[in-house]
N, C-alpha and C positions, 0 to 999 in steps of 0.2 A: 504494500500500500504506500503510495507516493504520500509524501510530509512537505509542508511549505511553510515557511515563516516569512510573514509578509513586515515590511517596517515600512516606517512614513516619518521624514527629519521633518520637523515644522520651523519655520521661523517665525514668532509673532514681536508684531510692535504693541508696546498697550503705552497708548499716547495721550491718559490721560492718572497715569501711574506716576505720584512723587515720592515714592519713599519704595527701598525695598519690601517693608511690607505691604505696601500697595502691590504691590507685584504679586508677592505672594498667596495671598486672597485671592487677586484672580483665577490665576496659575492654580493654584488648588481644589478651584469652584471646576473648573475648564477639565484638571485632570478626571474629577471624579464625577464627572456627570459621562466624560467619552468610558470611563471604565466601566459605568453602567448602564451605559447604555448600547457601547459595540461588544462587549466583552473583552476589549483589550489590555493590554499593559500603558502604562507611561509611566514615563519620568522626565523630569525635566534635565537634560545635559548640555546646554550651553548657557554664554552669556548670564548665570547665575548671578556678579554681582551686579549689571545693571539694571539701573532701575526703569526703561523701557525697552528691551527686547530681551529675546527671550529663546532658548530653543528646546522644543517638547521630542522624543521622540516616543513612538504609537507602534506596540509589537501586535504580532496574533499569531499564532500556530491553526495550520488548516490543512486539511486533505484535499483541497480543490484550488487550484490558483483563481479561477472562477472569481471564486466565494470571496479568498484572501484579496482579491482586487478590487470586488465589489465594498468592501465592509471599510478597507482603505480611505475609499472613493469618499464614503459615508461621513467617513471621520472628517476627511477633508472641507466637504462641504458644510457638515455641522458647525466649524471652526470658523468657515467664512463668514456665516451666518451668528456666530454666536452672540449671545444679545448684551455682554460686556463689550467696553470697549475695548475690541483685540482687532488688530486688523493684520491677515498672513500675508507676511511679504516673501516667503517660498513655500512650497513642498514637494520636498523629493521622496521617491517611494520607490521602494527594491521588495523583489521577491527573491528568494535562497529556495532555490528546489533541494531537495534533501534525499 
């Protein structure tokens, strides 16, 4: 049975973020609403100490590159749309067939 691990690097601006923990609120609200609602992973791995951007990365394990692109996709657009102020200024997304 084929294994896929799909990732998606984020980069977000949050342009209305003064203080690290402004950031952090967001970034925490942001991770755990994508954790339950695609059933991914994240964590935040860049740009930790500024206080406007940011960079998230979004795992998922799948048997279906399909599925693993689809649920990506989801993430992505959630993110564009999210009703904090975050605005993506990339997303790269790799799939690792396994």
């Amino acid at each position: 049975m084929p294994a896929i691990i799909g990732a998606c690097r984020l980069t977000l601006r949050l342009p209305e973020s003064q203080s690290l923990k402004d950031k952090r609120q967001v970034i925490r609200s942001l991770q755990a609403r994508l954790r339950n609602t695609y059933n991914v992973s994240v964590a935040e791995t860049g740009d930790q100490d500024k206080w406007q951007v940011t960079e998230i990365l979004v795992t998922l394990a799948a048997s279906d590159s399909r599925h693993a692109e689809e649920v990506l996709s989801k993430v992505v657009a959630f993110t564009e749309g999210y009703h904090f102020p975050v605005e993506l200024l990339e997303a790269y997304t790799e799939l690792i067939d396994l």
